[in-house]
N, CA, C and O atoms as a printed pandas DataFrame, in Angstrom:
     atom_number atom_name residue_name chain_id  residue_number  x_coord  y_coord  z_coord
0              1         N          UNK        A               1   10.515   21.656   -1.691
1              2        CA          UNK        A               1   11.027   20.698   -2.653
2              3         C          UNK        A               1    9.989   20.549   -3.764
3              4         O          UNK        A               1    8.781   20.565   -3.525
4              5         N          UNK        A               2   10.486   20.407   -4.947
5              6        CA          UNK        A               2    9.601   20.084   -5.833
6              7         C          UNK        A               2    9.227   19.278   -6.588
7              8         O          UNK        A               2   10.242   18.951   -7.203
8              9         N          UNK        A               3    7.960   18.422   -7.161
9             10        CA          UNK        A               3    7.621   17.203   -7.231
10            11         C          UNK        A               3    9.149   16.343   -8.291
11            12         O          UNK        A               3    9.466   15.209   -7.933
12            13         N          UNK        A               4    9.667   16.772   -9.086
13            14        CA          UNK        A               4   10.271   16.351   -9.609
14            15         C          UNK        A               4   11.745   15.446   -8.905
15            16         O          UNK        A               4   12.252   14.343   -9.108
16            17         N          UNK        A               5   12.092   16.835   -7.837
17            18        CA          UNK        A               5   12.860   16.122   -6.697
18            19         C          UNK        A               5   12.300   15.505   -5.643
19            20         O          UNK        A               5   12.909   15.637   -4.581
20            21         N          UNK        A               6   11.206   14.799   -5.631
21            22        CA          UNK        A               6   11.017   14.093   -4.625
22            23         C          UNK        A               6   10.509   12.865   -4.957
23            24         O          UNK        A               6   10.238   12.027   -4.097
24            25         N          UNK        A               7   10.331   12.655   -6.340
25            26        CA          UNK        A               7   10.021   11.283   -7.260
26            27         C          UNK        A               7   11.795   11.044   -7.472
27            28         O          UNK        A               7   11.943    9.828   -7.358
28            29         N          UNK        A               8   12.900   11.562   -7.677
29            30        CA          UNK        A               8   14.053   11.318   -7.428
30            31         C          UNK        A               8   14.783   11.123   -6.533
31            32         O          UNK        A               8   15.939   10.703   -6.570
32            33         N          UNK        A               9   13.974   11.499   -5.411
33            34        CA          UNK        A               9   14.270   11.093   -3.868
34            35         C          UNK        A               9   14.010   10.029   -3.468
35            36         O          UNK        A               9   14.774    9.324   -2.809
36            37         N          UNK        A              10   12.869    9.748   -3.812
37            38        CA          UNK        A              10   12.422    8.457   -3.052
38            39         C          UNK        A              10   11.847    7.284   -4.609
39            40         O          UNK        A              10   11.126    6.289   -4.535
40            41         N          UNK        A              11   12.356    7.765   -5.606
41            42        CA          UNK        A              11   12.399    6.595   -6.806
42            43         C          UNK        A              11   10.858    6.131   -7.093
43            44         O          UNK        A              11   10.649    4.925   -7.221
44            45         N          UNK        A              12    9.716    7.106   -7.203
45            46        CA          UNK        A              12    8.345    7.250   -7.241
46            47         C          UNK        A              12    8.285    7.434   -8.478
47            48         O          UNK        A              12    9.320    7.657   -9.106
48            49         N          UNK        A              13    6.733    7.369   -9.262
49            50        CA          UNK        A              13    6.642    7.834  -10.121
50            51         C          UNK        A              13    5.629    8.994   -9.821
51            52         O          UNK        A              13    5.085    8.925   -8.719
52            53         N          UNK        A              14    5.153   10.480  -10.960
53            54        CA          UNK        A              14    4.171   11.225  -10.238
54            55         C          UNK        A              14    3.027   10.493   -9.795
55            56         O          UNK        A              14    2.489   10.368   -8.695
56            57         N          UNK        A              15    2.757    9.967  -11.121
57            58        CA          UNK        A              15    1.086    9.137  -10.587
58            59         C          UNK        A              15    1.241    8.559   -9.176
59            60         O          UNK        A              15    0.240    8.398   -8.478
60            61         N          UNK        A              16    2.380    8.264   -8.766
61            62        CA          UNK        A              16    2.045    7.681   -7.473
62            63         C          UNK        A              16    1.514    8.906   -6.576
63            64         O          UNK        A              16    0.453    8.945   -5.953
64            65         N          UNK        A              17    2.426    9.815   -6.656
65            66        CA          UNK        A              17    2.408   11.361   -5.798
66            67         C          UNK        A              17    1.631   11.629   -6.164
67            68         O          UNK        A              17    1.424   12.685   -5.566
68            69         N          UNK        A              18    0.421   11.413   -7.180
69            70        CA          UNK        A              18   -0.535   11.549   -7.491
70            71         C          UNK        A              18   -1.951   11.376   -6.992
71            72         O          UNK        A              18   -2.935   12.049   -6.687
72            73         N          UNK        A              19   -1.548   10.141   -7.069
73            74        CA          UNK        A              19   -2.819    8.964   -6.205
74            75         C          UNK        A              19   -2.630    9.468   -4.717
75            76         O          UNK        A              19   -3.561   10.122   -4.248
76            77         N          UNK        A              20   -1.671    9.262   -4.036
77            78        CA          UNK        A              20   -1.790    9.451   -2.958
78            79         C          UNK        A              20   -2.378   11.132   -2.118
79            80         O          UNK        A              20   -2.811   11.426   -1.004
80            81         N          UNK        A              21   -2.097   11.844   -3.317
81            82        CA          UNK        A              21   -2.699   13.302   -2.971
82            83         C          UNK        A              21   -4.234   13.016   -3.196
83            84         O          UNK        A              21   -5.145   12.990   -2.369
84            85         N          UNK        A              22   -4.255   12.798   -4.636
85            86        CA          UNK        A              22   -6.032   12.205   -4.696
86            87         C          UNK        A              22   -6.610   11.505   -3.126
87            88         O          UNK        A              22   -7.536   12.060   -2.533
88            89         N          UNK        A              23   -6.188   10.705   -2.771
89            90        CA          UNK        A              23   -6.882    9.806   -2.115
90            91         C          UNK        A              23   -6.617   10.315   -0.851
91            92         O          UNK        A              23   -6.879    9.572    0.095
92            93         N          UNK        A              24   -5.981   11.832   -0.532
93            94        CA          UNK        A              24   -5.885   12.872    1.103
94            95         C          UNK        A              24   -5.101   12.668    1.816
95            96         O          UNK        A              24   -5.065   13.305    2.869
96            97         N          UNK        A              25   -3.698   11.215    1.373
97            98        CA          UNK        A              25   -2.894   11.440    2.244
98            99         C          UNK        A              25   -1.560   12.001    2.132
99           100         O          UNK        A              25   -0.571   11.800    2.836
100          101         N          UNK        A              26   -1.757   12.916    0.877
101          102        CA          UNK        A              26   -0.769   13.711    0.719
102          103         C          UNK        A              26   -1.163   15.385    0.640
103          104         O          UNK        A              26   -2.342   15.400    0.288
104          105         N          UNK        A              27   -0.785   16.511    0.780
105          106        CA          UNK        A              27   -1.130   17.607    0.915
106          107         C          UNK        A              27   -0.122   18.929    0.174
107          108         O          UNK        A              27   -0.237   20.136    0.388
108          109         N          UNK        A              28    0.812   18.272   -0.694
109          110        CA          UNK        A              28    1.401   19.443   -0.991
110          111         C          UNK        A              28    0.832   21.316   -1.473
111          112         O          UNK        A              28   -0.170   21.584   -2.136
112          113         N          UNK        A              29    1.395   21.886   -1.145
113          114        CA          UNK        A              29    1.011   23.304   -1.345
114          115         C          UNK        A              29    1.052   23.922   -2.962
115          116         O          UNK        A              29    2.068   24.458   -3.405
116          117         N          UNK        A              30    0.276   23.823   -3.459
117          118        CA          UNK        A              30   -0.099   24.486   -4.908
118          119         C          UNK        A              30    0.608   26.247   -5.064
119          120         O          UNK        A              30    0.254   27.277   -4.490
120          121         N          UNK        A              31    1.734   26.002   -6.103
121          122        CA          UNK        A              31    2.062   27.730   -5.832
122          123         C          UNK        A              31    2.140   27.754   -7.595
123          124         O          UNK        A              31    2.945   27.095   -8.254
124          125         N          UNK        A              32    1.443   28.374   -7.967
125          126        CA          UNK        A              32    1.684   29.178   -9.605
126          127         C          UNK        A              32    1.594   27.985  -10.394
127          128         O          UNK        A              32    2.119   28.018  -11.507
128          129         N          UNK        A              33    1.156   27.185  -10.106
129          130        CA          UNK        A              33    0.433   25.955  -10.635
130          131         C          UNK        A              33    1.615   24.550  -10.519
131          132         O          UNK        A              33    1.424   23.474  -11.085
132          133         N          UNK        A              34    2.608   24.817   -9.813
133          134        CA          UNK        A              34    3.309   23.831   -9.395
134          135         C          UNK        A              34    2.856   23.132   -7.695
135          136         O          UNK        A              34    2.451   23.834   -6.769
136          137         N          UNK        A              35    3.079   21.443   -7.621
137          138        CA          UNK        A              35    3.523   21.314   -5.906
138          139         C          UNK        A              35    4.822   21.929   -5.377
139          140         O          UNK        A              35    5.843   22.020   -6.060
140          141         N          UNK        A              36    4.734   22.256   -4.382
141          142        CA          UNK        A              36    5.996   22.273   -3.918
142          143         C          UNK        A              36    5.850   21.469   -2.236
143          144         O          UNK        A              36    5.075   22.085   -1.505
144          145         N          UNK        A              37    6.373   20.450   -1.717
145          146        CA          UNK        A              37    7.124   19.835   -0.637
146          147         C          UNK        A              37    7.396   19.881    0.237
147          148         O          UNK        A              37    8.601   19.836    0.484
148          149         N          UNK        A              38    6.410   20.005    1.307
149          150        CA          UNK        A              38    7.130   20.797    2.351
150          151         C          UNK        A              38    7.519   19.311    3.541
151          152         O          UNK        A              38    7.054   18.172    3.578
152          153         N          UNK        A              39    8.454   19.940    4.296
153          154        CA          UNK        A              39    9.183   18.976    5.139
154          155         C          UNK        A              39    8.185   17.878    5.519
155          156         O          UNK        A              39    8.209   16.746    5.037
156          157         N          UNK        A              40    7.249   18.346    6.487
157          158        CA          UNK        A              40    6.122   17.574    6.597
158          159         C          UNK        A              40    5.406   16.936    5.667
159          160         O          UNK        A              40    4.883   15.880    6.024
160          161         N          UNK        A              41    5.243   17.300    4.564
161          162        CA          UNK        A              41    4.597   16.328    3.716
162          163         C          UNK        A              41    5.753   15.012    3.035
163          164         O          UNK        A              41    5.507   13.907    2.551
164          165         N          UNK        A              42    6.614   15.497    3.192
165          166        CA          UNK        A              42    8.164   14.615    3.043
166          167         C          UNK        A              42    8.065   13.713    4.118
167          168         O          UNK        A              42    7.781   12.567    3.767
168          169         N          UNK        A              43    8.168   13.835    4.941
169          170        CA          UNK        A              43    7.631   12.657    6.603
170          171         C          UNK        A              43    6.845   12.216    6.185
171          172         O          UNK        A              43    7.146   11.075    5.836
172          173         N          UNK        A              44    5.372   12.589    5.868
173          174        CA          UNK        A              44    4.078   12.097    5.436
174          175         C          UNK        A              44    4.655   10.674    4.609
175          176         O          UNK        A              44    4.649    9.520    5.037
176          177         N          UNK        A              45    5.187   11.221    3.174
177          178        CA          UNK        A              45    5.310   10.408    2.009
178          179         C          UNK        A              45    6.089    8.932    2.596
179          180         O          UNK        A              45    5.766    7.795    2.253
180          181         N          UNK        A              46    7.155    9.281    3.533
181          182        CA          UNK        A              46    7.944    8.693    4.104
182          183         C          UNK        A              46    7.529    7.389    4.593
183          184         O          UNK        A              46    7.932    6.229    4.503
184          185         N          UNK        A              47    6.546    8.032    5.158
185          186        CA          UNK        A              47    5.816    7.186    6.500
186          187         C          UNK        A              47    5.035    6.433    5.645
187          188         O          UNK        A              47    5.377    5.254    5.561
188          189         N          UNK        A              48    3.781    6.889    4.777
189          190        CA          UNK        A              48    3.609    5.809    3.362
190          191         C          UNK        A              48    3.826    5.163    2.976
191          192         O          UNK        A              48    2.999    4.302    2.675
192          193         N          UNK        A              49    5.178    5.060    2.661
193          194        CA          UNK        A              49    6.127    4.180    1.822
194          195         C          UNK        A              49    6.430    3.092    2.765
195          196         O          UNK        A              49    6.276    1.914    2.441
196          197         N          UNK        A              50    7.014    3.586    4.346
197          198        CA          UNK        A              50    7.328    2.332    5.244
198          199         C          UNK        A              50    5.965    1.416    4.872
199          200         O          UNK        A              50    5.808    0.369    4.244
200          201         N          UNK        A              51    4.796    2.606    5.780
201          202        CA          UNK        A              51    3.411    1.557    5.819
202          203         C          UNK        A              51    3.238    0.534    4.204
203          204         O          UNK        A              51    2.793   -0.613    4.156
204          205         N          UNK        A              52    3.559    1.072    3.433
205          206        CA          UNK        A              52    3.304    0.198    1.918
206          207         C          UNK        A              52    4.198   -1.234    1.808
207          208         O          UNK        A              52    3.828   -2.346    1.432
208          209         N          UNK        A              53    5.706   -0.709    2.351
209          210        CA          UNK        A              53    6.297   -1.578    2.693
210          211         C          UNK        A              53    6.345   -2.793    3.369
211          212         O          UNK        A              53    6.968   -3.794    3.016
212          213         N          UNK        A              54    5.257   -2.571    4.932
213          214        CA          UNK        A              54    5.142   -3.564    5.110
214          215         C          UNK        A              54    3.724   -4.548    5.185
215          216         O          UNK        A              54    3.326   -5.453    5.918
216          217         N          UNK        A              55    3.096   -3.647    3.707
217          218        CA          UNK        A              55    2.338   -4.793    3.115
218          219         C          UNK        A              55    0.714   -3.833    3.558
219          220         O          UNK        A              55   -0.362   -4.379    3.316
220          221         N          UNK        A              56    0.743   -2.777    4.037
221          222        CA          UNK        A              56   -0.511   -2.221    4.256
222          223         C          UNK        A              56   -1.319   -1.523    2.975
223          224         O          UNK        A              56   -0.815   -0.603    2.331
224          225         N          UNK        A              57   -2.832   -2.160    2.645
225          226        CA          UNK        A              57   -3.146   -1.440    1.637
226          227         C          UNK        A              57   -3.101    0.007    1.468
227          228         O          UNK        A              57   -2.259    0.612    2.130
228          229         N          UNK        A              58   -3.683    0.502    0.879
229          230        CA          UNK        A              58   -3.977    2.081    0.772
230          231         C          UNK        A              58   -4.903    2.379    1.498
231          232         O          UNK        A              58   -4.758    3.517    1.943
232          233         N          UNK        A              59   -6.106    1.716    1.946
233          234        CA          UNK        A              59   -7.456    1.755    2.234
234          235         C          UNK        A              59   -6.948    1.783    3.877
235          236         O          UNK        A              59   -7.320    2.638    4.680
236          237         N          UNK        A              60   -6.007    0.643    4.193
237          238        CA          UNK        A              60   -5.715    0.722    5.640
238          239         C          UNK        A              60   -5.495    1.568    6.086
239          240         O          UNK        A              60   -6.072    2.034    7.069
240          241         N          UNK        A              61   -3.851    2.409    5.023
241          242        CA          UNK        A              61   -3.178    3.464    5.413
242          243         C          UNK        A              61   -3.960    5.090    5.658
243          244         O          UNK        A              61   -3.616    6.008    6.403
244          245         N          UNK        A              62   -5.311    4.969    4.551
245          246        CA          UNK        A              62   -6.072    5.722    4.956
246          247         C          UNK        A              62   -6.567    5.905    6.471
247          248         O          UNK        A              62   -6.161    6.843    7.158
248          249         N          UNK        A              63   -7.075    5.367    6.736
249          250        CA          UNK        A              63   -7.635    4.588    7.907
250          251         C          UNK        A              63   -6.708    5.039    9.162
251          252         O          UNK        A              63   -6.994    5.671   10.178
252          253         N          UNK        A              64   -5.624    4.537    8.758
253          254        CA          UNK        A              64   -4.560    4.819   10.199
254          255         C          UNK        A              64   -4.266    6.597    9.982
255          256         O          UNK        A              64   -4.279    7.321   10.978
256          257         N          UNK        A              65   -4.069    7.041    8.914
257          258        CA          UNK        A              65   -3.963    8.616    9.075
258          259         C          UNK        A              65   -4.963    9.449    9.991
259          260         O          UNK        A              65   -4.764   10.357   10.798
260          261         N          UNK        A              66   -6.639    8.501    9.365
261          262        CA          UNK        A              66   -7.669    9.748    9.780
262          263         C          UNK        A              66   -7.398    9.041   11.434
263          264         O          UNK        A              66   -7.824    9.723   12.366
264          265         N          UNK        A              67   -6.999    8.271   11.631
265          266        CA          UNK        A              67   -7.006    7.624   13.053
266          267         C          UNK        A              67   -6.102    9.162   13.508
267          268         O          UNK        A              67   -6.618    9.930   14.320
268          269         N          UNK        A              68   -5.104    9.389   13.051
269          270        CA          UNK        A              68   -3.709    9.628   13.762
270          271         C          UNK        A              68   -4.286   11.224   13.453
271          272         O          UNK        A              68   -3.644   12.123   13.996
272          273         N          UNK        A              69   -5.150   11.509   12.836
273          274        CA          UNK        A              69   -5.882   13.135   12.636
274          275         C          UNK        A              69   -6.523   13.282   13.630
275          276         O          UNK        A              69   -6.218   14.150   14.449
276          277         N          UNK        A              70   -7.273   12.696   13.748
277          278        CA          UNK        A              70   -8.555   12.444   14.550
278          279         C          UNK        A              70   -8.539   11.894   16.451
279          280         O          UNK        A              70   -9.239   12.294   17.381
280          281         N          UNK        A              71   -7.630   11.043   16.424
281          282        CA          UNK        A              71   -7.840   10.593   17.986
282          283         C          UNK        A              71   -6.019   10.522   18.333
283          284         O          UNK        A              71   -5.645    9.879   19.314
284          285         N          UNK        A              72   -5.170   11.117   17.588
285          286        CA          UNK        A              72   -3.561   10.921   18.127
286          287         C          UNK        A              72   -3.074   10.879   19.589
287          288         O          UNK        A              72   -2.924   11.695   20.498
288          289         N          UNK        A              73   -2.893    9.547   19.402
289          290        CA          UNK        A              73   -2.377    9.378   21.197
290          291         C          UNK        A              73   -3.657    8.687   22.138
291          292         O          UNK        A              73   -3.548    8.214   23.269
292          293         N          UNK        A              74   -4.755    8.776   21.393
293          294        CA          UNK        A              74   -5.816    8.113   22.446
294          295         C          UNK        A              74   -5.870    6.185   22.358
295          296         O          UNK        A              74   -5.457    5.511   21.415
296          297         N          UNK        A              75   -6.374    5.775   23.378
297          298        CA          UNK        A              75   -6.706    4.442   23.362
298          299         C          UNK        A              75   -7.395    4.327   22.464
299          300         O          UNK        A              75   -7.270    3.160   22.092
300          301         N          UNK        A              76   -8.430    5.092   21.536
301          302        CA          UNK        A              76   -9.352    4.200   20.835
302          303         C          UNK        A              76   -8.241    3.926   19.124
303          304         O          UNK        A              76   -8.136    2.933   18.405
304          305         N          UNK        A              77   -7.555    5.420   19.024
305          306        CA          UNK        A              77   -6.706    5.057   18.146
306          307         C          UNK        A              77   -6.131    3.849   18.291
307          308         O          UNK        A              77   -6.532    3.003   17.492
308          309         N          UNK        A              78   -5.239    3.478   19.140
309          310        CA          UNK        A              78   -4.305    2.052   19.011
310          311         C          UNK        A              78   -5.343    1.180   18.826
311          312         O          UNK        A              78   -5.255    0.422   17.861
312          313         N          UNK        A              79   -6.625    1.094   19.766
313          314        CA          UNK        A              79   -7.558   -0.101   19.437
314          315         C          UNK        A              79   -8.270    0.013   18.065
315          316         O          UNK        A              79   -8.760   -1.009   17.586
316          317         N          UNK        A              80   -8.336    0.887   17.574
317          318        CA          UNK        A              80   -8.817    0.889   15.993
318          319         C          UNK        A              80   -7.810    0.783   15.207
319          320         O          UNK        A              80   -8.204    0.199   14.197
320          321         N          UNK        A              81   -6.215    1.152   15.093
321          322        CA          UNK        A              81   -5.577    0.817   14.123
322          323         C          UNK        A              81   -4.876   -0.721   14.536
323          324         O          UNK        A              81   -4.083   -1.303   13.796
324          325         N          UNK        A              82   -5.326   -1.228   15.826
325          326        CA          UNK        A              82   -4.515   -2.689   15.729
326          327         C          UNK        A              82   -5.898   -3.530   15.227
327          328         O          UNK        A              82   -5.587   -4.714   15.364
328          329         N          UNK        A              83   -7.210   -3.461   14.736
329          330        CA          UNK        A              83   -7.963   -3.641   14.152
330          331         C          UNK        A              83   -8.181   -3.391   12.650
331          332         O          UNK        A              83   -9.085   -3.986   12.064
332          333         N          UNK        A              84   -7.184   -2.318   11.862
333          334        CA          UNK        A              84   -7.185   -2.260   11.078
334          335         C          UNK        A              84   -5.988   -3.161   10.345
335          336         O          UNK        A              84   -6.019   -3.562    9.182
336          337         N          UNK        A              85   -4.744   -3.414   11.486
337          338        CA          UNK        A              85   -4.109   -4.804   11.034
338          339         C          UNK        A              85   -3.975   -6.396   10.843
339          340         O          UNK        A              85   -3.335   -7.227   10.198
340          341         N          UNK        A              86   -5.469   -6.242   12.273
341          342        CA          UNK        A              86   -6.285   -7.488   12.238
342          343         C          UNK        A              86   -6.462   -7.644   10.662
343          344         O          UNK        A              86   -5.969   -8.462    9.884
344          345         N          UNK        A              87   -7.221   -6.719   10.485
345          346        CA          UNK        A              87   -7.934   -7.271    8.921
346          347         C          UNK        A              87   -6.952   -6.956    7.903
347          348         O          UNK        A              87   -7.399   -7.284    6.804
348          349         N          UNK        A              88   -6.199   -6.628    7.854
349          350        CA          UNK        A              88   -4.690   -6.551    6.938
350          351         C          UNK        A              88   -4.231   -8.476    6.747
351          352         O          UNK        A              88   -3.961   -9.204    5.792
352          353         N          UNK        A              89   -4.329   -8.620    7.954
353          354        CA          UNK        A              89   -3.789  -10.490    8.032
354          355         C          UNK        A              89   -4.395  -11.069    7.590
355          356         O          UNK        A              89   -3.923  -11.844    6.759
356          357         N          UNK        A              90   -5.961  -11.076    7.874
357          358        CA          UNK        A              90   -6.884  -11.817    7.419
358          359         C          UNK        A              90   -7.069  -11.823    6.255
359          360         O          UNK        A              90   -7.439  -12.892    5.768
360          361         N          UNK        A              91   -6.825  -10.244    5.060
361          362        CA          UNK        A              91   -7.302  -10.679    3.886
362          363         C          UNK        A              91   -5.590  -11.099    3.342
363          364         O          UNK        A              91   -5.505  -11.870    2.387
364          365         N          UNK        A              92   -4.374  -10.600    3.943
365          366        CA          UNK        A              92   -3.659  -12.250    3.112
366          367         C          UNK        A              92   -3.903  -13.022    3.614
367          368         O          UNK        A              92   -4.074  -13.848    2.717
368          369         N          UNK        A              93   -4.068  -13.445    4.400
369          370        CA          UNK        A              93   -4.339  -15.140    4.729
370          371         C          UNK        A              93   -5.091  -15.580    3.786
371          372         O          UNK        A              93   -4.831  -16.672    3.281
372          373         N          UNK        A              94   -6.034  -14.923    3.413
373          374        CA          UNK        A              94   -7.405  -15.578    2.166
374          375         C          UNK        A              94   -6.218  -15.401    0.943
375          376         O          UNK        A              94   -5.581  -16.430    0.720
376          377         N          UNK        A              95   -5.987  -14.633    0.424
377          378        CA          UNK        A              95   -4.639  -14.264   -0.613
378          379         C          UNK        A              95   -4.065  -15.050   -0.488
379          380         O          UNK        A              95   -3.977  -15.457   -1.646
380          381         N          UNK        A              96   -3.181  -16.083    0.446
381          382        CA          UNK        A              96   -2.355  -17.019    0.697
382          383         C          UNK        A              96   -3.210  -18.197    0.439
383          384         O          UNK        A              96   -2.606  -19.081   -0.169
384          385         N          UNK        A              97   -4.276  -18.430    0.689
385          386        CA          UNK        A              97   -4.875  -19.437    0.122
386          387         C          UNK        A              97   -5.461  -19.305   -0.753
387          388         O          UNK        A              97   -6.027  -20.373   -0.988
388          389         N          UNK        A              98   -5.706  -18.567   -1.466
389          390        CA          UNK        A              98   -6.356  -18.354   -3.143
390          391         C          UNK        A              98   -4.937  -18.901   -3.905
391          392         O          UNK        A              98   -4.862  -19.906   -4.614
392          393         N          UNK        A              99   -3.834  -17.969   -3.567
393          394        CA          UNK        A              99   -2.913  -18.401   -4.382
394          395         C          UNK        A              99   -2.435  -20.042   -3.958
395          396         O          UNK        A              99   -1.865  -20.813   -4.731
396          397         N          UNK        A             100   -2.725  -20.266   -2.902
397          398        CA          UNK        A             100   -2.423  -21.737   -2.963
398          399         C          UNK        A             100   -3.168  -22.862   -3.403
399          400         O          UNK        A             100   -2.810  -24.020   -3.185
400          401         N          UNK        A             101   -4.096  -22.575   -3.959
401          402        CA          UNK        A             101   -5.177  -23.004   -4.501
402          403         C          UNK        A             101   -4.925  -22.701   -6.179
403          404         O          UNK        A             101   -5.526  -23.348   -7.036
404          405         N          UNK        A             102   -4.181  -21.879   -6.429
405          406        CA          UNK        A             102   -3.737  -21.723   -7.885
406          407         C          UNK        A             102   -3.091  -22.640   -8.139
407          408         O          UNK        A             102   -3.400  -23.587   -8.862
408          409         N          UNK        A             103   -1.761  -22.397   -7.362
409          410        CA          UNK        A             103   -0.739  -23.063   -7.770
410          411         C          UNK        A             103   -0.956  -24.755   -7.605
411          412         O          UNK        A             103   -0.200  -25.473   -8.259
412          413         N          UNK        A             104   -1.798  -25.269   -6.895
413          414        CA          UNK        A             104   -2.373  -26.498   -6.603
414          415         C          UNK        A             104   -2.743  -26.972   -7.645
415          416         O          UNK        A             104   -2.258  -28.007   -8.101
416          417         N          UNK        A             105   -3.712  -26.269   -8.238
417          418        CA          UNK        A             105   -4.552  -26.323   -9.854
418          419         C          UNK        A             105   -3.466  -26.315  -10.982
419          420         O          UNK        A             105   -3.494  -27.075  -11.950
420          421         N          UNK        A             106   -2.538  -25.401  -10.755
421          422        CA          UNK        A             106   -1.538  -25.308  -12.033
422          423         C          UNK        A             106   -0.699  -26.411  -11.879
423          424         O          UNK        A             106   -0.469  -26.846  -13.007
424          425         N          UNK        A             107   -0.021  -27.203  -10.863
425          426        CA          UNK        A             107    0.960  -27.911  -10.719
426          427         C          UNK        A             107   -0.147  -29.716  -10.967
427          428         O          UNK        A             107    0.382  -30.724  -11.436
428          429         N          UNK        A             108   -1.816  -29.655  -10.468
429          430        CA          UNK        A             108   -2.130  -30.505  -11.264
430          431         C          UNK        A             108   -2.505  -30.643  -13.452
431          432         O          UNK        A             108   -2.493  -31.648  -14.164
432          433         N          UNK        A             109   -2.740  -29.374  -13.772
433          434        CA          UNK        A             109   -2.492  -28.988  -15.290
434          435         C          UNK        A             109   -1.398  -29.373  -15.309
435          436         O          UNK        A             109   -1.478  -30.205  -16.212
436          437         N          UNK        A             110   -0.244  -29.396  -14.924
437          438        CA          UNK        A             110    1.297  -29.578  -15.543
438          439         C          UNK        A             110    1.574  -31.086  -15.493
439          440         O          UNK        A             110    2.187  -31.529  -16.464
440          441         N          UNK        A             111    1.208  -31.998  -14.474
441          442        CA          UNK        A             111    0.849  -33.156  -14.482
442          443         C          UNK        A             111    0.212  -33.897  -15.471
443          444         O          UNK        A             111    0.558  -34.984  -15.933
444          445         N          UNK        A             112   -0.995  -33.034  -15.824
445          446        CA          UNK        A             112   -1.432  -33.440  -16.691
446          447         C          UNK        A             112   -0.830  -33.674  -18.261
447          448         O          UNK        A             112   -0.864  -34.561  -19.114
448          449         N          UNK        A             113   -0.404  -32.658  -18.143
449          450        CA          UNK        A             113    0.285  -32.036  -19.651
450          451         C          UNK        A             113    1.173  -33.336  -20.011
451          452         O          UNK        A             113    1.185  -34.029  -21.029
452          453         N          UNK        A             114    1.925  -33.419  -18.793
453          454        CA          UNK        A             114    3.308  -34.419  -18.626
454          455         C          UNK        A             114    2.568  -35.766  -18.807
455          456         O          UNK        A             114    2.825  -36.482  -19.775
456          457         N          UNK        A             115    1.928  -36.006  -18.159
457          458        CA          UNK        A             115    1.240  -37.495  -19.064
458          459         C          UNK        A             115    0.706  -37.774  -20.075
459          460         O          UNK        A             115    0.615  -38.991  -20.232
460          461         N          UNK        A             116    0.176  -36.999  -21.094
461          462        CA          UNK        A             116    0.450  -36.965  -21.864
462          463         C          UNK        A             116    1.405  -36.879  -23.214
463          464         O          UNK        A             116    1.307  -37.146  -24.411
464          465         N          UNK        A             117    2.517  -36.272  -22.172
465          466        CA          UNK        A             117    3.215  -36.304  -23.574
466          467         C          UNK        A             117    4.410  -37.284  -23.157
467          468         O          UNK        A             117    5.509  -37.130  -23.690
468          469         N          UNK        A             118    4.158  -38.503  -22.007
469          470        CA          UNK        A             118    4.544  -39.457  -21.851
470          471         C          UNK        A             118    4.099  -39.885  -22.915
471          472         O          UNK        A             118    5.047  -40.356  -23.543
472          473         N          UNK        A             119    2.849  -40.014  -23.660
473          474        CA          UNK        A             119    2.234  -40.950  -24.489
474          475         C          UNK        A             119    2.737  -40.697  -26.170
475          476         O          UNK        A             119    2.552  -41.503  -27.083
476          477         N          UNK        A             120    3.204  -39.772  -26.246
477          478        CA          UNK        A             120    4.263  -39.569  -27.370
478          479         C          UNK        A             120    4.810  -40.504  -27.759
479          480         O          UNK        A             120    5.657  -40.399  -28.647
C-alpha cells in the first residue's frame, strides 16, 4: 500500500506517518524513493492509533513497542508496561489539576470582570 492510501485509510496526515517513522515505530519499506505498506506495518499503525486513542503519549507508546520487541510474552513486559500506564495516570491527574486550577483562576477573572461592570 502506498503512503497516500493509507493517510486515506485511516484519515492521517503524512507528517503524522512521518513522525511516527522518525520516532521507530513505524517501518515502511523504501522502494525507488517511495514508502510502500506492508500488512504488518498497517497492524503496527493500527495499533498506534488505538494506543493514541486511549490517551497514551508517544513516549509511552514507544516504550510499550521496545517492551513488545524486546521481552514479548514475558512477566517483566506486563510488569513494565502496566508501569508505563501507572505513569500515563499520574501525569493526567497533574493535567487534571493544572487545568483545574485554570479554570478556577479564569472563572475568578470573570467574576471579577462582572463586578465591575456592575458598577457601570
Amino acid at each position: 500500500m502506498k503512503t497516500g492510501q493509507v493517510m486515506q485509510q485511516f484519515g492521517i496526515k503524512r507528517d503524522t506517518l512521518r513522525f511516527y517513522t522518525e520516532q521507530g515505530l513505524l517501518q515502511p519499506q523504501l522502494i525507488d524513493g517511495n514508502y510502500h505498506w506492508s500488512a504488518e506495518e498497517i497492524n503496527n499503525l493500527e495499533n498506534i492509533l488505538s494506543l493514541r486513542q486511549l490517551g497514551l503519549s508517544v513516549k509511552a507508546i514507544i516504550r510499550i513497542k521496545e517492551l513488545h520487541d524486546t521481552k514479548c510474552g514475558s512477566l517483566e513486559q506486563l510488569e513494565e508496561n502496566k508501569q508505563v500506564i501507572l505513569d500515563e495516570i499520574s501525569d493526567r491527574k497533574k493535567q487534571i489539576l493544572l487545568f483545574q486550577e485554570q479554570k478556577d483562576n479564569l472563572e475568578n477573572l470573570l467574576k471579577q470582570i462582572e463586578e465591575k461592570l456592575q458598577d457601570f
